[in-house]
C-alpha positions as CSV (number, residue, x, y, z in Angstrom):
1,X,23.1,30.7,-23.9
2,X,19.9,29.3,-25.8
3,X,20.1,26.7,-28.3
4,X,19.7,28.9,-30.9
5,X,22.9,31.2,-29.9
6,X,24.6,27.3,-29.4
7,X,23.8,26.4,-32.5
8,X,24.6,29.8,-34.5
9,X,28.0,29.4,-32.7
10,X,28.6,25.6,-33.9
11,X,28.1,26.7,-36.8
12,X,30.5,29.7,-37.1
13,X,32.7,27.7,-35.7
14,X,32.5,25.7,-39.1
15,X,33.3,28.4,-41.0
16,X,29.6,30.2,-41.7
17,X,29.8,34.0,-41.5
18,X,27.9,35.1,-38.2
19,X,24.9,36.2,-40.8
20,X,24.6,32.7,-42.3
21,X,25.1,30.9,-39.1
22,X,22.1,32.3,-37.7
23,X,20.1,31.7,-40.3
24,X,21.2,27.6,-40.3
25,X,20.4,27.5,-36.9
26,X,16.9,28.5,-37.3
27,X,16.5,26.3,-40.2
28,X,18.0,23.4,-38.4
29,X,16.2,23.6,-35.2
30,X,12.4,24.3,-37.3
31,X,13.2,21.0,-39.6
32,X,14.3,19.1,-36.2
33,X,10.7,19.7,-35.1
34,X,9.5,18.7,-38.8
35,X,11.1,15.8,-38.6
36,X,10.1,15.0,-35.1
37,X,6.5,15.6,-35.8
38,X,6.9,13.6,-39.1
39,X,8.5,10.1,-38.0
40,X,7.5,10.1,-34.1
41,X,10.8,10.9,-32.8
42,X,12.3,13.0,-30.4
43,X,13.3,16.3,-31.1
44,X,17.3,15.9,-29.6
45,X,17.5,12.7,-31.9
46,X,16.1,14.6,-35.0
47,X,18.5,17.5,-34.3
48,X,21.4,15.2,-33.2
49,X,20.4,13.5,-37.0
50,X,20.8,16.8,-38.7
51,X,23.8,17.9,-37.0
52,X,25.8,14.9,-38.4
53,X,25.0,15.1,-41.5
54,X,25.7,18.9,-41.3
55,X,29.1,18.1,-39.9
56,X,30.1,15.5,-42.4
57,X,28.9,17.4,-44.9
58,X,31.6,20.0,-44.2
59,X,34.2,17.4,-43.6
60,X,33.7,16.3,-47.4
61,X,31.8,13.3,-46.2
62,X,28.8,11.4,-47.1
63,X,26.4,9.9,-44.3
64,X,25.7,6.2,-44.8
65,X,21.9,7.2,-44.7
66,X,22.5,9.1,-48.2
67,X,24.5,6.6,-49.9
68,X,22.6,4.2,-52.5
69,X,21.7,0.8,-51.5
70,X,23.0,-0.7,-55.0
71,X,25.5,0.3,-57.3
72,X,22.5,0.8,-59.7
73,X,21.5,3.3,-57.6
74,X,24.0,5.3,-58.3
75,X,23.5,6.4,-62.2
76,X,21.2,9.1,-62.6
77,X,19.4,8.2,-65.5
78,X,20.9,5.1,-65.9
79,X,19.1,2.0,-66.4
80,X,19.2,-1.0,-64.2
81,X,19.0,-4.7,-65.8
Protein backbone atom coordinates (compact mmCIF):
# COMPACT_ATOMS: atom_id res chain seq x y z
CA UNK A 1 0.00 0.00 0.00
CA UNK A 2 1.67 3.58 -0.83
CA UNK A 3 1.35 6.42 1.43
CA UNK A 4 -1.05 7.92 -0.62
CA UNK A 5 -3.61 4.77 -0.44
CA UNK A 6 -2.51 4.97 3.69
CA UNK A 7 -3.40 8.16 3.93
CA UNK A 8 -6.72 8.20 1.76
CA UNK A 9 -7.65 5.36 4.10
CA UNK A 10 -6.86 7.31 7.47
CA UNK A 11 -8.83 9.54 6.30
CA UNK A 12 -11.97 7.57 5.39
CA UNK A 13 -11.60 6.12 8.29
CA UNK A 14 -12.48 9.66 9.78
CA UNK A 15 -15.42 9.92 8.11
CA UNK A 16 -14.35 11.55 4.51
CA UNK A 17 -16.19 10.00 1.58
CA UNK A 18 -13.60 7.79 -0.50
CA UNK A 19 -13.73 10.98 -3.13
CA UNK A 20 -12.70 13.54 -0.51
CA UNK A 21 -10.28 11.35 1.22
CA UNK A 22 -8.25 11.12 -1.78
CA UNK A 23 -8.16 14.38 -2.44
CA UNK A 24 -6.83 15.25 1.49
CA UNK A 25 -4.31 12.94 1.06
CA UNK A 26 -2.80 14.57 -1.84
CA UNK A 27 -3.08 17.86 -0.36
CA UNK A 28 -1.59 16.69 2.88
CA UNK A 29 1.32 14.85 1.52
CA UNK A 30 2.21 18.18 -1.28
CA UNK A 31 1.96 20.80 1.79
CA UNK A 32 4.17 18.17 3.97
CA UNK A 33 6.86 18.77 1.28
CA UNK A 34 5.94 22.71 1.42
CA UNK A 35 6.43 22.73 4.68
CA UNK A 36 9.61 20.70 4.70
CA UNK A 37 11.17 22.71 1.99
CA UNK A 38 9.96 25.89 3.92
CA UNK A 39 11.37 25.49 7.66
CA UNK A 40 14.30 22.82 7.02
CA UNK A 41 12.48 19.95 8.34
CA UNK A 42 11.87 16.57 7.61
CA UNK A 43 9.23 15.47 5.61
CA UNK A 44 7.75 12.49 8.33
CA UNK A 45 7.81 15.39 10.98
CA UNK A 46 5.98 17.93 8.62
CA UNK A 47 3.38 15.19 7.78
CA UNK A 48 3.36 13.78 11.40
CA UNK A 49 2.54 17.91 12.11
CA UNK A 50 -0.26 17.96 9.80
CA UNK A 51 -1.81 14.77 10.69
CA UNK A 52 -2.37 16.05 14.32
CA UNK A 53 -3.80 18.85 13.70
CA UNK A 54 -6.07 17.04 11.10
CA UNK A 55 -7.00 14.60 13.76
CA UNK A 56 -7.75 17.05 16.45
CA UNK A 57 -9.41 18.93 14.21
CA UNK A 58 -12.04 16.20 13.86
CA UNK A 59 -12.05 15.47 17.47
CA UNK A 60 -13.50 19.12 18.06
CA UNK A 61 -10.05 20.11 19.25
CA UNK A 62 -7.65 22.91 19.00
CA UNK A 63 -3.80 22.30 18.72
CA UNK A 64 -1.73 24.34 21.21
CA UNK A 65 0.20 25.62 18.11
CA UNK A 66 -3.16 27.54 16.97
CA UNK A 67 -4.21 28.87 20.18
CA UNK A 68 -3.27 32.65 21.04
CA UNK A 69 -0.41 33.55 23.15
CA UNK A 70 -2.56 36.22 25.14
CA UNK A 71 -6.07 36.59 25.87
CA UNK A 72 -5.76 39.77 23.69
CA UNK A 73 -5.10 37.64 21.15
CA UNK A 74 -8.12 36.35 20.96
CA UNK A 75 -10.63 39.38 19.89
CA UNK A 76 -10.74 39.78 16.37
CA UNK A 77 -10.84 43.35 16.02
CA UNK A 78 -10.51 44.00 19.34
CA UNK A 79 -8.08 46.33 20.77
CA UNK A 80 -5.40 45.61 23.13
CA UNK A 81 -4.32 48.26 26.03
Amino acid sequence: MTELEQLAQLCEGLGAPRAQAQTMARQLLKRADQIAAERGVAREAALKGLLEVVIKGRAGEVPGSFLPSTPGDAAPGGSNP
